[in-house]
C-alpha positions as CSV (number, residue, x, y, z in Angstrom):
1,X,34.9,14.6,-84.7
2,X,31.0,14.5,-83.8
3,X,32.4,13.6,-79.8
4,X,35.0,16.4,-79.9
5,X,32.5,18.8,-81.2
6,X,30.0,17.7,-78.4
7,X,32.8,17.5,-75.7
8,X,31.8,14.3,-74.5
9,X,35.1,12.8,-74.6
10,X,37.2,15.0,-72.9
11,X,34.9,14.8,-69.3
12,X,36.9,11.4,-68.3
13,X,40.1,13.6,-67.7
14,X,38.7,15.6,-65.1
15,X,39.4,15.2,-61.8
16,X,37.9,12.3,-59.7
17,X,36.4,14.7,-57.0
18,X,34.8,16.5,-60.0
19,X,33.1,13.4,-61.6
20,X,31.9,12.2,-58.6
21,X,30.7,15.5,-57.8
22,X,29.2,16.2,-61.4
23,X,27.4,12.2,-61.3
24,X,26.3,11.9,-58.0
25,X,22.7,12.5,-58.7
26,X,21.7,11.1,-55.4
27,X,23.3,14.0,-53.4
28,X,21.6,16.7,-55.8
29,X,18.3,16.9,-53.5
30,X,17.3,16.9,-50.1
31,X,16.8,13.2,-48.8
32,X,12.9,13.9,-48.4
33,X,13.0,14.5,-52.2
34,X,14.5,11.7,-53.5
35,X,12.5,9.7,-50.8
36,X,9.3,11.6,-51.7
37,X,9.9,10.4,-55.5
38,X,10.7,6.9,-54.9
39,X,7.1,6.6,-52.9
40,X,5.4,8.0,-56.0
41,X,7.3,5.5,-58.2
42,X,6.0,2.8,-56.8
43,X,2.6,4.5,-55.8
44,X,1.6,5.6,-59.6
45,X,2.7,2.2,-60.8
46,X,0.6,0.2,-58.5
47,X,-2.3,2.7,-59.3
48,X,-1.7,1.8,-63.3
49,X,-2.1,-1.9,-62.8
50,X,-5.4,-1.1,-61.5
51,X,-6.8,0.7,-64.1
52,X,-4.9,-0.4,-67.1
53,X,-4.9,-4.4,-66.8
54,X,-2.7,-5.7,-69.4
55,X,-0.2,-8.5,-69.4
56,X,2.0,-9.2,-66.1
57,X,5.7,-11.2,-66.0
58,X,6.0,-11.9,-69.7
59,X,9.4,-13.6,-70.1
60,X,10.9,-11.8,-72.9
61,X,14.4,-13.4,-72.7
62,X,15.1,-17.2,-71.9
63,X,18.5,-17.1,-71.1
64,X,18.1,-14.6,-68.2
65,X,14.4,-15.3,-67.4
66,X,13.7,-11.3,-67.2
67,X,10.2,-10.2,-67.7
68,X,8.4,-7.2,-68.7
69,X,4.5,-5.7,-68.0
70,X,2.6,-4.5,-70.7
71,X,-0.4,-2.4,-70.1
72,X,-3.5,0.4,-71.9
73,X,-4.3,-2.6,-74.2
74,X,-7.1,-1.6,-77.1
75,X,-9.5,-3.9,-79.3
76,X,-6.9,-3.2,-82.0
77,X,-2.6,-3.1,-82.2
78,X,-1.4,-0.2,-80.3
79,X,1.3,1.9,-80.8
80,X,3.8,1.1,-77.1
81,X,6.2,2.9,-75.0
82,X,8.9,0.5,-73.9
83,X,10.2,2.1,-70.7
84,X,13.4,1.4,-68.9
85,X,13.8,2.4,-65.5
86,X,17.0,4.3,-64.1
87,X,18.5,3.2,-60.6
88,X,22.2,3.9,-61.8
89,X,22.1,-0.2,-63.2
90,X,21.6,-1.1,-59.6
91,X,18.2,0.0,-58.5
92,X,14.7,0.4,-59.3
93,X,12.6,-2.4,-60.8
94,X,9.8,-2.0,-63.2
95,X,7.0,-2.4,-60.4
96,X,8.5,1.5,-59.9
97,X,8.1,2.2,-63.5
98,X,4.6,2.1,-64.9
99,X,2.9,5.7,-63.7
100,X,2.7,6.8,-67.1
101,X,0.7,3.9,-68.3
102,X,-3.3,5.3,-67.7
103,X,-1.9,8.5,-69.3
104,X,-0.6,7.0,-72.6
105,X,-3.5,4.4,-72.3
106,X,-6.0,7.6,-72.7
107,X,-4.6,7.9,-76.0
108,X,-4.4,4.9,-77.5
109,X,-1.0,3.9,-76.8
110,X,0.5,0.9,-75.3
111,X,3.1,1.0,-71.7
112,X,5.5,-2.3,-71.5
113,X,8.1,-1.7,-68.8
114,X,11.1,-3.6,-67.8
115,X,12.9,-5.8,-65.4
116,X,16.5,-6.6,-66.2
117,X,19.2,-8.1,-63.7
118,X,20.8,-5.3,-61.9
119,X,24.5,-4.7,-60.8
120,X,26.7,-6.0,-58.7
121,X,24.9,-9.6,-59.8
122,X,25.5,-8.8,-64.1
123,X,27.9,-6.5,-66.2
124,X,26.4,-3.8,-67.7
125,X,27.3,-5.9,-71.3
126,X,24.5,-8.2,-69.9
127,X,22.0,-5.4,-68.9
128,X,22.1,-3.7,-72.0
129,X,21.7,-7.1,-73.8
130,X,18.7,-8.0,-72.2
131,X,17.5,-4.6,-72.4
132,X,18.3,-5.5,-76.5
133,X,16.5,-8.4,-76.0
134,X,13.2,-7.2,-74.4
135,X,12.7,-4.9,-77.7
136,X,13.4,-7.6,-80.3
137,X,10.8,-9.2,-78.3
138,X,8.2,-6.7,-78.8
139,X,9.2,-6.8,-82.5
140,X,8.8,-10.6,-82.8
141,X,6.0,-10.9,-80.9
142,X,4.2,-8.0,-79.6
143,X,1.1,-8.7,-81.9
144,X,0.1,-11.5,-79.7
145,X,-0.5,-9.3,-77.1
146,X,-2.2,-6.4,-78.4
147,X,1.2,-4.4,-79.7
148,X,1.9,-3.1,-83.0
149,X,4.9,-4.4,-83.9
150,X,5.9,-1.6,-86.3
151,X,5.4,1.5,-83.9
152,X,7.9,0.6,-81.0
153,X,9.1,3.9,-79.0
154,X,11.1,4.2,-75.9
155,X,11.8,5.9,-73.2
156,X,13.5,5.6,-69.9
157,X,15.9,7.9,-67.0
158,X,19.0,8.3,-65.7
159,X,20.6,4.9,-66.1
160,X,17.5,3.9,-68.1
161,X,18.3,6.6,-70.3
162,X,21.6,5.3,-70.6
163,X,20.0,1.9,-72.0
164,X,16.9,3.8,-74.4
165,X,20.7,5.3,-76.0
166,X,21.9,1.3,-76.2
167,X,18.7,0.5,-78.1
168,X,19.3,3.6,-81.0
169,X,22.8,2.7,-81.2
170,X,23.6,0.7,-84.4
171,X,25.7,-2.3,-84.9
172,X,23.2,-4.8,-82.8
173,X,20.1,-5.6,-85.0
174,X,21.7,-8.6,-86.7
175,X,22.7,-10.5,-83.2
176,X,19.1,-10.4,-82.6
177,X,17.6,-10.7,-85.9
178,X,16.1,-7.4,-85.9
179,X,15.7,-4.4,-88.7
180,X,17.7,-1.5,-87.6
181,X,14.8,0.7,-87.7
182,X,13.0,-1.3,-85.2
183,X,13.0,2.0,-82.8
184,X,10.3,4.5,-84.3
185,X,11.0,7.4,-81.8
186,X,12.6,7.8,-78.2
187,X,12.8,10.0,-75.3
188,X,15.7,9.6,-73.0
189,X,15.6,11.8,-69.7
190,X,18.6,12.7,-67.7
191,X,20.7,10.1,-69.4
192,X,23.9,9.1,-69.8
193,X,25.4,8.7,-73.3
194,X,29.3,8.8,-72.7
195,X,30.5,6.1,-70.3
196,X,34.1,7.6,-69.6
197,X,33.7,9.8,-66.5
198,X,31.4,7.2,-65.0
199,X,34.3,4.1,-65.6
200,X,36.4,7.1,-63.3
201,X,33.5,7.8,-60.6
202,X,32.3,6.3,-57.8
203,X,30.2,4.0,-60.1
204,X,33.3,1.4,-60.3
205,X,31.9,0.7,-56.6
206,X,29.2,-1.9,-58.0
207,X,30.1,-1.2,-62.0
208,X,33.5,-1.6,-63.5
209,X,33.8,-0.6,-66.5
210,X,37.3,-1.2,-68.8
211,X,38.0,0.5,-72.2
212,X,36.4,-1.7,-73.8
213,X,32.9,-1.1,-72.5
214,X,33.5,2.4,-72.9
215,X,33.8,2.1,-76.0
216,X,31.2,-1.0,-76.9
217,X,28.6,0.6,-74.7
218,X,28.2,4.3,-75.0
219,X,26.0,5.7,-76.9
220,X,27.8,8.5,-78.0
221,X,30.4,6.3,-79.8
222,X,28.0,4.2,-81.5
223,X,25.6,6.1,-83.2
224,X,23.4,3.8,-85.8
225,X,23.5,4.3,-89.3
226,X,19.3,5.8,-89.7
227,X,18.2,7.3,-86.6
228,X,14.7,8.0,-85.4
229,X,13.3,11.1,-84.1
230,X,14.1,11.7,-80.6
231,X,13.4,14.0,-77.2
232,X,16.9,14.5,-75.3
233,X,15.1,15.7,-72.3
234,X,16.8,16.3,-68.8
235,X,15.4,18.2,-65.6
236,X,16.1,22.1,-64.8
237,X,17.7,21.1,-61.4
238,X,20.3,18.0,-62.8
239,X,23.7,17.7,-61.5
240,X,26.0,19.0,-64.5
241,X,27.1,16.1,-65.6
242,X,23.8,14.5,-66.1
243,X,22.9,18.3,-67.8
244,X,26.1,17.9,-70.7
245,X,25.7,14.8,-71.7
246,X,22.5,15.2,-72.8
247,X,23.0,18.6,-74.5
248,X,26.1,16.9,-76.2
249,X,24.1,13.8,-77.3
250,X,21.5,16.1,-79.0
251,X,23.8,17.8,-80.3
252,X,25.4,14.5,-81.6
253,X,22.2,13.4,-82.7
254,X,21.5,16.8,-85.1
255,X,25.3,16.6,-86.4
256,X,24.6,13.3,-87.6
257,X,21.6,14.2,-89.6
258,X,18.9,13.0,-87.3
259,X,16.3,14.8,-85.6
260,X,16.7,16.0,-82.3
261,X,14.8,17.9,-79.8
262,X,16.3,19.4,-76.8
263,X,14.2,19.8,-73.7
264,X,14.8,21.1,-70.4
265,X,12.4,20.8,-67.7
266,X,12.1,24.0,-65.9
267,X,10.9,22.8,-61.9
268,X,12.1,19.8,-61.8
269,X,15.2,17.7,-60.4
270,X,16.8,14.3,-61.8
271,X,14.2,12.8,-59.7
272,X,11.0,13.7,-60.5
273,X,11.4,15.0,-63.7
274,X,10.1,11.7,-65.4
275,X,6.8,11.6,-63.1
276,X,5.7,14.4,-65.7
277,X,4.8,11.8,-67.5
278,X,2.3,10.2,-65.1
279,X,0.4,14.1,-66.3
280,X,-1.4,14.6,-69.3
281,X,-0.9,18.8,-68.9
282,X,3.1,18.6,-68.9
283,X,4.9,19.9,-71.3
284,X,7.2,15.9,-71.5
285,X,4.0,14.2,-72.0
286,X,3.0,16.8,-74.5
287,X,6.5,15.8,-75.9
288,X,5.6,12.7,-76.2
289,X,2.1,12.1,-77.3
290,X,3.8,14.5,-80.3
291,X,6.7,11.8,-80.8
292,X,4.6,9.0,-81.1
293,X,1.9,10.5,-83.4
294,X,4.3,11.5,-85.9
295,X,4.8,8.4,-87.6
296,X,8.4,9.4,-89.6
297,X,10.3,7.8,-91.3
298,X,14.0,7.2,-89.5
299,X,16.1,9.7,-91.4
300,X,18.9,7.5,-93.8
301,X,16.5,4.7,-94.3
């Protein structure tokens, strides 16, 4: 009822042109925009591991040998950002992903970012496992290296909003021996919370996606039991599609008795909307610095 009510489930019957049109986030800006934001990427992030020396290529997960960078360490446990970089599964590594690191690490908080295997080399099943994987690492053993294990957050765009989604979903604590409250807060930007139009788009290209992972791996259909506070944030200039689902999965979010704030980022495009957060005087790192110094309790706990 919550899906019909957000009309997330009814976007896979329009027409292919549409979807394509609606998700094609690429062709939403100018080609010196998107090229413009992919140099300051990479550009802030080398900056941050300058100034906020931390912990580089931790292996967090064994099996796929994926690492993550953790930075803004303190003399005592810090509160930490997990972010998850976008890059449509297929794209993008965390050495693009760490701009907002000297920001956060101004106020006491902690940046991790992270690498996971990217498509057409694993499923999406697998990325949103190690993704999985790289929090219950922080959980396990974050305090060795200056984390506080019981103040996780997370964060992440586009496709790595997608994946922040996979991490407040319920029904995959126990697999990693986990409490389901593991996630204190979040702020996904521009993500994507219903996988049916994108199994229809031009996605299939280097992502199939069946029924099946529809259903296993969209947000929107697998909302957890307690949820934390969250920041459904998206950028004034998205492509509708990217603009929906994230009005319907805060709307979602609030229908299933957990708090929600809706923000829209007047000025910005799907792009460089999450480089706000390399700025103290933005209104999504004001957003933020709020989330993670409100230290609630996930509501249904």
């Amino acid at each position: 009822m919550l899906n019909n009510e957000a009309g997330l489930d009814t976007e896979a019957a329009l027409p292919r042109a549409e979807i394509d049109r609606d998700y094609n986030a690429r062709a939403s800006v100018p080609l010196e925009t998107f090229e413009a934001a992919m140099r300051d990427y990479r550009a802030g992030s080398d900056a941050a591991r300058v100034a906020c020396p931390g912990h580089l290529d931790v292996v967090y997960d064994r099996q796929s040998g994926q690492t993550l960078d953790i930075y803004g360490l303190g003399d005592t446990p810090r509160p930490v950002f997990l972010f998850i970089h976008g890059g449509y599964w297929r794209a993008l590594s965390k050495r693009d992903s760490a701009f907002m690191a000297s920001t956060l690490a101004a106020h006491g908080i902690a940046t991790a970012v992270v690498d996971y295997r990217l498509a057409p080399e694993v499923d999406l099943q697998e990325i949103v496992r190690e993704v999985r994987a790289a929090a219950a690492f922080l959980w396990r053993e974050g305090g060795d290296y200056g984390l506080d294990p019981e103040r996780i957050y997370v964060g992440g765009s586009s496709a790595g909003g997608h994946l922040t989604g996979a991490l407040l979903s319920g029904g995959w604590h126990r697999a990693f021996d986990v409490p389901e409250t593991l996630i204190k807060g979040a702020m996904p930007i521009s993500g994507l919370f219903h996988l049916g139009p994108i199994a229809h788009s031009f996605v299939r290209e280097w992502l199939p996606l069946e029924d099946g992972d529809v259903a296993s791996l969209s947000p929107a259909l697998n909302l957890p039991a307690c949820g934390c506070p969250i920041i459904t944030a998206y950028a004034e200039g998205e492509p509708a599609g990217f603009e929906r689902q994230s009005i319907g999965y805060h709307r979602l979010w609030q229908g299933a008795g957990f708090p929600s704030t809706l923000l829209k980022v007047a000025g910005r495009n799907h792009f460089d909307v999450v480089l706000d957060l390399a700025r103290e005087d933005t209104e999504l790192t004001r957003a933020l610095l709020a989330l993670i110094g409100t230290r609630q309790t996930p509501a249904g706990a």
